[in-house]
C-alpha positions in Angstrom: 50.1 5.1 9.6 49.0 8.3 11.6 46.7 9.3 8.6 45.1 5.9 8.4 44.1 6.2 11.9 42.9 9.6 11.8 40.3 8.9 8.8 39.4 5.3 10.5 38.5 7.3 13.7 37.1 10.6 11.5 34.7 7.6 10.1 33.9 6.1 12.9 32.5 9.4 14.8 30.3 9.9 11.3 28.8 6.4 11.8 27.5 8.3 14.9 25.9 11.0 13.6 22.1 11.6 13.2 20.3 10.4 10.7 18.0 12.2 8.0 13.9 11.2 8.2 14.2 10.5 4.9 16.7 7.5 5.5 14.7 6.0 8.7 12.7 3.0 7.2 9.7 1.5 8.7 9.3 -1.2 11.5 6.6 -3.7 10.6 3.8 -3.3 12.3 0.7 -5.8 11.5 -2.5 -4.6 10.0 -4.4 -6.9 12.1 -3.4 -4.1 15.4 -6.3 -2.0 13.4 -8.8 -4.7 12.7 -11.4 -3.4 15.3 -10.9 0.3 14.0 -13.9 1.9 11.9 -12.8 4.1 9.0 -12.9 7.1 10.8 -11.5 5.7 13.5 -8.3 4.9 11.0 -8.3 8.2 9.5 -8.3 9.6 13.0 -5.1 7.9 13.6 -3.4 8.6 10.3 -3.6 12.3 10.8 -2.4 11.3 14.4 0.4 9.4 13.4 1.4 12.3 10.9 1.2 15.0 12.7 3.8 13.2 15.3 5.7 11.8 12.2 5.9 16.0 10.9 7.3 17.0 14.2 9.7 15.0 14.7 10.8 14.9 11.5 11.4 17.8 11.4 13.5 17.7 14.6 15.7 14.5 13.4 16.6 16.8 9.7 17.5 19.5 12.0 20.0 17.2 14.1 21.6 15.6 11.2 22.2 18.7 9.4 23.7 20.2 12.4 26.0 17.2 12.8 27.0 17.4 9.5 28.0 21.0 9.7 29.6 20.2 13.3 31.3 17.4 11.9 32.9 19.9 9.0 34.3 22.3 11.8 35.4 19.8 14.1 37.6 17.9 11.2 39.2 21.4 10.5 39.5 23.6 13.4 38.4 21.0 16.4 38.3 17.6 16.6 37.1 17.1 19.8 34.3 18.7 19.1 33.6 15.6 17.0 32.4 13.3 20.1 29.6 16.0 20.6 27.8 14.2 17.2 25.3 11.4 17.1 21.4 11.5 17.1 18.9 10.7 19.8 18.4 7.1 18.9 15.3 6.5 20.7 13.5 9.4 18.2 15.0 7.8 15.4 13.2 4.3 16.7 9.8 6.3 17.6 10.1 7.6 13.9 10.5 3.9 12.8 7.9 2.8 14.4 5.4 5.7 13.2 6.0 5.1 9.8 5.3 1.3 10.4 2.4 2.3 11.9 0.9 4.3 9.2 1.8 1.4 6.7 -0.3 -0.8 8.7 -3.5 1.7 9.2 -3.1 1.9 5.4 -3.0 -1.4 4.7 -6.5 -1.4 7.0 -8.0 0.9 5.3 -7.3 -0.7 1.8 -8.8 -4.2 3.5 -12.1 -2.3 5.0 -12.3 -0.5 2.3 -12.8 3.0 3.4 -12.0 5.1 0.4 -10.0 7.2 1.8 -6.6 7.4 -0.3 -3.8 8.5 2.9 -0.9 9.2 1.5 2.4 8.0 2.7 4.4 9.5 5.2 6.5 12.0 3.5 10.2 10.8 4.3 11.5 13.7 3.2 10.8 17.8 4.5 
């Protein structure tokens, strides 16, 4: 019975840890927000929204592999370590929304016809 609790609670601090860019997906965000934009304006934005979306990226990979490897010690040599895990949600929602964002800019640009092929947010680094 003691084992059964130990991997419930061993899975349950894992549900807490960061999460990988590459498995955030996008919140909606309409197309119509960018309706008063020109096409530079748009491309403007886009190379906003990724420079943000590299960053922290970058900083939500780092955070999940660190958990990972925290998560690996703590199990063996020091479980309490183990409630030390879990990402920063709100950058995690920020990311979200970013990559909803550029979807919808896209999605602009395709409508006004720009030209301009952007391509998607890379989800993974």
């Amino acid at each position: 019975m003691q084992k059964i609790a130990i991997v419930f609670g061993f899975a349950a601090v894992l549900a807490g840890c960061a999460t990988a860019s590459k498995d955030i997906p996008a919140t909606y965000h309409s197309p119509l927000a960018y309706q008063s934009y020109d096409c530079t304006q748009l491309q403007m934005e886009t190379e906003r929204i990724r420079s943000r979306v590299a960053q922290l990226g970058g900083r939500l990979d780092e955070a999940a592999s660190n958990d990972k490897k925290l998560a690996g010690v703590g199990a063996v040599l020091f479980w309490p370590a183990l409630f030390a895990l879990g990402g920063n949600k709100q950058q995690e929602a920020e990311y979200a929304t970013l990559k909803g964002q550029h979807d919808a800019i896209e999605q602009a640009q395709i409508a006004k016809k720009c030209g301009v092929a952007t391509p998607a947010v890379s989800t993974t680094s």
